[in-house]
N, C-alpha and C positions, 0 to 999 in steps of 0.2 A: 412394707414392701419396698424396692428397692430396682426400682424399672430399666437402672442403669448400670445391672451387676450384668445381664446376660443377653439381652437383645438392643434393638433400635429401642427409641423414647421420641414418642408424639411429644407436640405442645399439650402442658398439663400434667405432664410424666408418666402418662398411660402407655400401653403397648399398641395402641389400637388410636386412628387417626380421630378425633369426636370433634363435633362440631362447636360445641361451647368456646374453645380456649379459639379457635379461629374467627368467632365474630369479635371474641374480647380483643383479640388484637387489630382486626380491618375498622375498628369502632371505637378503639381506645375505652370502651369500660365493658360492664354487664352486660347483656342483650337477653331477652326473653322473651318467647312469642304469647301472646297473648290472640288468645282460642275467641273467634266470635260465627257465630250462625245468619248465614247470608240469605236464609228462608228457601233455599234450592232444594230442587228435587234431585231424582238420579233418572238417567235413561234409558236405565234397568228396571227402573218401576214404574216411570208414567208410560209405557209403549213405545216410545221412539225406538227403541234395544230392545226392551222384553218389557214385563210385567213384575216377575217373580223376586229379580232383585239376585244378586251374587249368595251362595246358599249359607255363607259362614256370615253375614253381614247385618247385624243392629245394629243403627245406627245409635241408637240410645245407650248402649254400653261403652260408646266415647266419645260421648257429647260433651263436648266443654263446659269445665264449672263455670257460672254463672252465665253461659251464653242464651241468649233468650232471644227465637226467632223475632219474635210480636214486636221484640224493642228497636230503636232504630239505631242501624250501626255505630253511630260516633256517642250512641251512651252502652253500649255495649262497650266497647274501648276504652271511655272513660273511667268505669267500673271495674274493669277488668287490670290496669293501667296502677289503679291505686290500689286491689287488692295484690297485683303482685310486688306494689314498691313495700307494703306493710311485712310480705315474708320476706321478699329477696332480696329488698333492697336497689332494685335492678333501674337500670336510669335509662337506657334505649329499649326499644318495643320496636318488634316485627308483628304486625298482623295477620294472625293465621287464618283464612277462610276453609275451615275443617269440615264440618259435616256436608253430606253429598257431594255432587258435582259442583265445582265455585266458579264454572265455565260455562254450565249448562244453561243460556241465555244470551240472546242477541248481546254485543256490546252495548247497544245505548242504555239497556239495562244495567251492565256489568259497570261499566266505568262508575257511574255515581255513586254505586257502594263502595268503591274501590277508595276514589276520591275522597269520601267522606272518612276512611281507616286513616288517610296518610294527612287528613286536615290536623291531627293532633303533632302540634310541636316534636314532640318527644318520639314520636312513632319515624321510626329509618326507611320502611319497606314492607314489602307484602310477602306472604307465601301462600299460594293459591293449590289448595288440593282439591285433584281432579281426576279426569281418565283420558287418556289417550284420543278416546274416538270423539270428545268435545272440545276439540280446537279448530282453529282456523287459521288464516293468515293475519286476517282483520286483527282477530284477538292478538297473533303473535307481533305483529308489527308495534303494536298496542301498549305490549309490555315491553317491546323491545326498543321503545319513545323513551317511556318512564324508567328504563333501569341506567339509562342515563343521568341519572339525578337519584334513583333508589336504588336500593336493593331488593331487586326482584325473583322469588323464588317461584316457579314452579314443580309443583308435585305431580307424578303421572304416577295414577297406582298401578301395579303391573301383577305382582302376590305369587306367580310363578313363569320362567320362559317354557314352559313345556304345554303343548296345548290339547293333549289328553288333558293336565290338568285344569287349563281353563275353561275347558268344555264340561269339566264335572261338577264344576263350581258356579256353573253359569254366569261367567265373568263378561259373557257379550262380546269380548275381541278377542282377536288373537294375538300372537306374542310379535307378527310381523305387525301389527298398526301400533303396536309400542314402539316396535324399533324406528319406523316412519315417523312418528309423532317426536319420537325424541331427536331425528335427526333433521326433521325442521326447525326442532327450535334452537340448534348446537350455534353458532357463529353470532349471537345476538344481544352476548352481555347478559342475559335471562342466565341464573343460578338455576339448575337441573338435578329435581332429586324422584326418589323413584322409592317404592315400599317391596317388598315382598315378604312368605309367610314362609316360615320351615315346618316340617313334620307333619303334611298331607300324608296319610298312611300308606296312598299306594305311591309313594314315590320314594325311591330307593335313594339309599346315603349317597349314589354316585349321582344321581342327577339333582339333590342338593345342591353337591357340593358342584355341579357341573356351573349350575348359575355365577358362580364367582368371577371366573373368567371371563363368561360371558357380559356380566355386569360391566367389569374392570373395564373393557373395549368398547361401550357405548355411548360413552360421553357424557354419563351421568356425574355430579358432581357431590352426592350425599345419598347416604342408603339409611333405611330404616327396616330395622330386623324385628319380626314378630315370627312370634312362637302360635302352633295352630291350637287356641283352644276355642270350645265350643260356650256360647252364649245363648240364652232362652229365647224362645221365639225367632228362630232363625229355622231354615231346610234342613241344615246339618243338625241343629240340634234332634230335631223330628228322628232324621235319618240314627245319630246317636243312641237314640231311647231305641230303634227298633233292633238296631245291630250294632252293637257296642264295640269300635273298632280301639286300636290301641293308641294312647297317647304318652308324649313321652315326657318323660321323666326329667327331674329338674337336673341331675347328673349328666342327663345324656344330651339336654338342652343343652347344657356350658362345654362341653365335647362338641357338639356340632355346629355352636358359634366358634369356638378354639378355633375350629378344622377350616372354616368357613374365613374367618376371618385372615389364615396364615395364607391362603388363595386371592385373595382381593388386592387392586392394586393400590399401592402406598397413598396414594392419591385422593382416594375418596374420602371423604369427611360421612363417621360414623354419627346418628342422629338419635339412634334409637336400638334399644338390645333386644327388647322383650316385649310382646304386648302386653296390654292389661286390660279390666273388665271390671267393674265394681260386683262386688261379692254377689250380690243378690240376683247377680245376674249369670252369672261364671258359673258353667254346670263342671268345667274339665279342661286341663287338668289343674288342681289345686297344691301348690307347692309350700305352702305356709310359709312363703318366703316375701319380703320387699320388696321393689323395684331397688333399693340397694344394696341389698342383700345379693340380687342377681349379679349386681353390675361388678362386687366385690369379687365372687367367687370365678366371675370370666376373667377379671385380669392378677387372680392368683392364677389362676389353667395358666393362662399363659407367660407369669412368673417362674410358675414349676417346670414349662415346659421349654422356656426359655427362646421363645419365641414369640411373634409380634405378627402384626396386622402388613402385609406384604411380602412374608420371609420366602416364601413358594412362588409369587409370582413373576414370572418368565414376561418380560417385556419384549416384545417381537421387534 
């Protein structure tokens, strides 16, 4: 491939902005987040929100390898720290607080696990994934101390701005307390990244593709793209087995990032293409393909197509 015959060229020589090649440079080496379990619930499951839980959502289908609630944070990190230096080689660590809500908890809670991620030498910063409607000021002020001295990410998951959609998926907010949440935390030094899923079946290629602009203008600094497949033991799945709706195809996935991507502004830092699931869990769809098998075939689309992650977007 050859990123520089026909379009722009990210850091990395990709078409599309990603986050890797920008930590390697603010950090001067490797960076890699290493995944640990802060023992949180969600507030879609204990009652504060609901019960039932968002309907596509096991957590156990992306629970980080080796994170182990029972153990306590700084040997989760420890562990985590050295199995990634033995593949990656990688010499700086961001701490991811992944599974549930990593907010859902008074700070005097929060901070000492916090604390205890960043007491490792080696460790730069936290990325704390969450949801919109489990912040506060306390917390924001909180991170907005420490990104003075770290690199501080938060994650607000969002999965669509449409809220027929979030109402079918029983996602607990609407797509205005994302935009509120994200726009308390804009002016603060906090790193802003935000998830969403493509290929809910009732939602049409135009309001897909509608989210891109809409993303572009809210201050987010990092997106993470996941593809809708369905995982065991979930609503959707349930819902799946009784009326078997359409999902989409691994072609039509790398067309609707292509499409998606050439809408988004230049500016965001790409984090994520595709979800995943481990097999035994993964009911649909199955493309018998890698995660880089995925990631090769998007930036041939956009080799072939001669275009790049910002070529559409209209800056107002």
């Amino acid at each position: 491939m050859n990123p520089e015959r026909d379009g722009r060229v990210y850091p990395g020589g990709r078409r599309y902005n990603a986050m890797a090649p920008y930590l390697r440079e603010r950090f001067g080496c490797r960076v890699h987040k290493v995944s640990v379990d802060g023992g949180f619930t969600c507030p879609n499951r204990d009652g504060t929100v609901g019960v039932m839980g968002c309907t596509y959502c096991n957590n156990e289908s992306f629970r980080p390898t080796g994170a182990d609630r029972r153990a306590p944070i700084a040997e989760q990190v420890e562990q985590g720290i050295a199995r990634l230096r033995r593949r990656f080689r990688a010499r700086k660590f961001i701490v991811y607080f992944q599974p549930y809500t990593n907010t859902h908890a008074p700070l005097e809670r929060l901070v000492p696990l916090y604390e205890s991620a960043l007491a490792h030498p080696d460790v730069i910063g936290l990325s704390v994934g969450t949801r919109p409607d489990c912040i506060d000021e306390g917390k924001l002020k909180w991170f907005e101390t420490l990104a003075r001295e770290k690199f501080v990410m938060v994650d607000y998951g969002l999965q669509s701005i449409h809220d027929t959609t979030l109402q079918r998926v029983n996602r607990g907010h609407d797509y205005r307390c994302w935009r509120e949440a994200v726009s308390r935390s804009r002016g603060r030094g906090i790193w802003l990244g935000t998830h969403i899923i493509l290929g809910f079946p009732w939602e049409t290629r135009e309001q897909i593709l509608s989210m891109a602009p809409e993303l572009s203008v809210s201050g987010v600094d990092s997106l993470k793209l996941h593809h809708l497949h369905i995982v065991r033991n979930t609503a959707l799945a349930r819902d799946y087995a009784r009326n078997p709706f359409r999902l989409l195809g691994f072609d039509e996935y790398v067309e609707l990032v292509v499409d998606f991507l050439e809408r988004l502004r230049p500016g965001i830092r790409i984090e994520r293409l595709l979800g995943e699931a481990p097999g035994d869990l993964l009911l649909g769809p199955d493309w018998g393909k890698s995660k880089a098998e995925v990631h090769r075939r998007i930036e041939q689309r956009l080799e072939e197509r001669g275009t790049y992650q910002g070529c559409l977007w209209i800056d107002d």
